[in-house]
C-alpha positions as CSV (number, residue, x, y, z in Angstrom):
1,X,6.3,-2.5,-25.7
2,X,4.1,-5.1,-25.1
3,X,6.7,-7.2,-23.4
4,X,7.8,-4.8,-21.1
5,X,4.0,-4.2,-19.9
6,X,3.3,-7.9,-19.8
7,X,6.9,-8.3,-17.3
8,X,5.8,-5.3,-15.4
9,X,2.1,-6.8,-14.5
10,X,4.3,-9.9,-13.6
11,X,6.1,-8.3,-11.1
12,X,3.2,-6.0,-9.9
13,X,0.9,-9.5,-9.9
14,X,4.1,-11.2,-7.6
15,X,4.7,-8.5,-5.3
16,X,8.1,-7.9,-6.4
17,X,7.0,-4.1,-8.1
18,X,7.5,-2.2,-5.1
19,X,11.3,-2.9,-4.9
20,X,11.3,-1.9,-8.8
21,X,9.6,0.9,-8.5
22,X,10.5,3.4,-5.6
23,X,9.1,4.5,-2.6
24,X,6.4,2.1,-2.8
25,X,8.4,-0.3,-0.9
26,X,8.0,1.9,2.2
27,X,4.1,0.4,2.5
28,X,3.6,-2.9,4.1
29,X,-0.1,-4.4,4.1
30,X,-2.0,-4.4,6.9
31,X,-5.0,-6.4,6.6
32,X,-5.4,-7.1,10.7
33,X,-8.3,-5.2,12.0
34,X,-10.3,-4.5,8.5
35,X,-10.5,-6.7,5.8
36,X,-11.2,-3.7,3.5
37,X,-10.3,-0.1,4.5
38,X,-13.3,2.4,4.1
39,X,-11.8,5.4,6.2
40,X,-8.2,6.7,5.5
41,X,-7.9,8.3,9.6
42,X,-9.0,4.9,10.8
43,X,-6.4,3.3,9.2
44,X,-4.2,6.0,9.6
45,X,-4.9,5.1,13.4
46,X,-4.4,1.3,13.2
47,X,-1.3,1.5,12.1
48,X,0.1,3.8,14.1
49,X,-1.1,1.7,17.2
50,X,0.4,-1.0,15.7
51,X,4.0,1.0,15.5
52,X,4.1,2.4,12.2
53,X,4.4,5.9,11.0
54,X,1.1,6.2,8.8
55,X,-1.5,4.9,7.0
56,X,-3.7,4.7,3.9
57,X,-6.3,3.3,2.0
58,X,-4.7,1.8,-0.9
59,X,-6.5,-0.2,-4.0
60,X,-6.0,-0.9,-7.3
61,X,-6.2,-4.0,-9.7
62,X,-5.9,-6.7,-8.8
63,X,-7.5,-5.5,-5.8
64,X,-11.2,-5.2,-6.4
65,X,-11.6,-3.2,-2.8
66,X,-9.0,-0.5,-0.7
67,X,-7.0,-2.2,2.0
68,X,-5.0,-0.7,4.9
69,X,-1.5,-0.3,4.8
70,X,1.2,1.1,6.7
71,X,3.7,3.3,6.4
72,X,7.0,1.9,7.9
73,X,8.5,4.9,10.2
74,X,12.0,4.3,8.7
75,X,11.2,5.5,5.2
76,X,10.8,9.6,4.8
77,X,8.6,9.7,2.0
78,X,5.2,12.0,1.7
79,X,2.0,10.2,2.1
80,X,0.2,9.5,-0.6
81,X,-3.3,7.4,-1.5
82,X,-6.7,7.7,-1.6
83,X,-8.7,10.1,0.7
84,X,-12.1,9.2,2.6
């Protein structure tokens, strides 16, 4: 048990996760026009100006503040991440 979290922060920690784990490989960063995302729609609108289908606000460790990312508009999956 312990193992298996220890290789999954590994992967998380690399960026490798989002391959492992699903959908999440749909989301790239973008961390262009705000270093730290504080409204989803703003985001939502930077990204798709910059060509993607959508946007979020997305944190978690070992991110200590929400950063932008995109959704990229070949993936179908439903939105998801924090609200404003």
């Amino acid at each position: 048990m312990a193992s298996g979290l220890l290789v999954l922060l590994l992967l998380v920690n690399s960026g490798l996760a989002p391959a492992v784990l699903g959908s999440e490989d749909c989301w790239v960063d973008d961390r262009v026009d705000d270093v730290v995302c504080t409204k989803t729609d703003r985001c939502r609108r930077s990204c798709v100006g910059h060509g993607f289908e959508d946007g979020r606000c997305q944190w978690g460790f070992p991110d200590l503040l929400p950063y932008c990312q995109c959704r990229r508009s070949d993936c179908h999956t439903k939105a998801t991440g924090a609200s404003d």
